[in-house]
C-alpha positions as CSV (number, residue, x, y, z in Angstrom):
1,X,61.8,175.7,117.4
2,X,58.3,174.9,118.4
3,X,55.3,176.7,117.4
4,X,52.4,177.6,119.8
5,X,49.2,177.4,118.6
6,X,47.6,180.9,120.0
7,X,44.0,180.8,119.5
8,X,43.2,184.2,119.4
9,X,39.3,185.1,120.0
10,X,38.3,181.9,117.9
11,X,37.2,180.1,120.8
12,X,35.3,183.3,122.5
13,X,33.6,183.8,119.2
14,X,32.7,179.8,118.9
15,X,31.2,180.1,122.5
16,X,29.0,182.9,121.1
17,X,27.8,181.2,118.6
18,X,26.8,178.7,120.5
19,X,24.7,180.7,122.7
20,X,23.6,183.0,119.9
21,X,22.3,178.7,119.0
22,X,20.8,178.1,122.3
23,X,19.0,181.2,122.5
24,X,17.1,180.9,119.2
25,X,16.2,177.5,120.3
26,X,15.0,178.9,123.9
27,X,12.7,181.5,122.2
28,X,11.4,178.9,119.6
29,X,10.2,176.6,122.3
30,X,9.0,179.1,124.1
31,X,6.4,180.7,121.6
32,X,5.3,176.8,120.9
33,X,4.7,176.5,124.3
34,X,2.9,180.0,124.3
35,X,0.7,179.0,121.1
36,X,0.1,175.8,122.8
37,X,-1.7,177.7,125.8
38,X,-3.5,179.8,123.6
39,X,-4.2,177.8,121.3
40,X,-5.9,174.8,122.9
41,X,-5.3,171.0,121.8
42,X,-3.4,172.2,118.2
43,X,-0.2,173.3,120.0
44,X,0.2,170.5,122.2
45,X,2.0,168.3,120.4
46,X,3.9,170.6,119.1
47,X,5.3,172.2,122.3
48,X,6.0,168.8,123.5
49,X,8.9,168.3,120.7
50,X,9.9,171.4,121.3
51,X,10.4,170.6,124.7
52,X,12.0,167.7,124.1
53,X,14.2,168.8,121.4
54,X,15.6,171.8,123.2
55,X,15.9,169.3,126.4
56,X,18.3,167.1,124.1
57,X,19.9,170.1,122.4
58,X,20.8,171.8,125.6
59,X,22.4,168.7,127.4
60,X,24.6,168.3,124.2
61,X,25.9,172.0,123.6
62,X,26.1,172.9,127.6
63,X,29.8,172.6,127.6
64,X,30.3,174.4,123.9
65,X,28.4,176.9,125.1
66,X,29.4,178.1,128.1
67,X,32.8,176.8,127.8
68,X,32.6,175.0,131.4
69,X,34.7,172.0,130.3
70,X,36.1,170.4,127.7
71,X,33.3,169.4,124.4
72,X,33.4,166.3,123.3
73,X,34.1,166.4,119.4
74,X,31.9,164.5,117.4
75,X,30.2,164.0,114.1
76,X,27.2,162.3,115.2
77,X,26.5,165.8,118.1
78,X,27.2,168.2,115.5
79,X,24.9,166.5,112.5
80,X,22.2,166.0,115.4
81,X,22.6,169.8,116.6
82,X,22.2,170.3,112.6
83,X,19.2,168.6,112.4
84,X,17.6,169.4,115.3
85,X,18.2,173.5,113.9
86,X,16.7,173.1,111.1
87,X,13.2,171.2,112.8
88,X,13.3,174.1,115.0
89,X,13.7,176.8,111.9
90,X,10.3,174.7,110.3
91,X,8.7,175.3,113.3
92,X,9.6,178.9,113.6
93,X,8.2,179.3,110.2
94,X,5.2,178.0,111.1
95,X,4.8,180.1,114.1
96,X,5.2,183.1,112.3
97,X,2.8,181.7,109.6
98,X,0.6,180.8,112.1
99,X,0.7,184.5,113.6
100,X,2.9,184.8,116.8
């Protein structure tokens, strides 16, 4: 007899996550970008990584996310996504240190 894999909510929950990702990453670029109109020269180079990190990390989660297709499975996405999380924690941090 063959078993069926049933996966349950485990892939509703991962597309969650994912969003609960992306959205964090939305509202962190967008107070750079905010701090870099209020703030002048400072924030511009700032908000420009931020830009461009969100830019990258949206075209790679898209599919995880929104569960429009199938996700390509890979080390090298998942340890950028990493990295890219944790640039955009530092600069959440500073925000907050920095008063937004």
């Amino acid at each position: 007899m063959t078993m069926v894999r049933d996966p349950g909510l485990q892939p509703e929950r991962t597309r969650l996550a994912w969003r609960r990702t992306l959205l964090a990453l939305t509202v962190v670029t967008l107070l750079t970008v905010r701090l870099a109109l209020i703030g002048g020269r400072g924030g511009a180079g700032p908000a420009a990584v931020a830009i461009l990190g969100w830019g990258v990390v949206i075209t790679l989660c898209w599919r995880r996310g929104t569960g429009s297709g199938v996700a390509r499975v890979g080390g090298r996405q998942v340890a950028l996504v990493g990295l890219a999380a944790a640039g955009f924690a530092l600069l959440g941090t500073l925000l907050v240190l920095r008063g937004l």
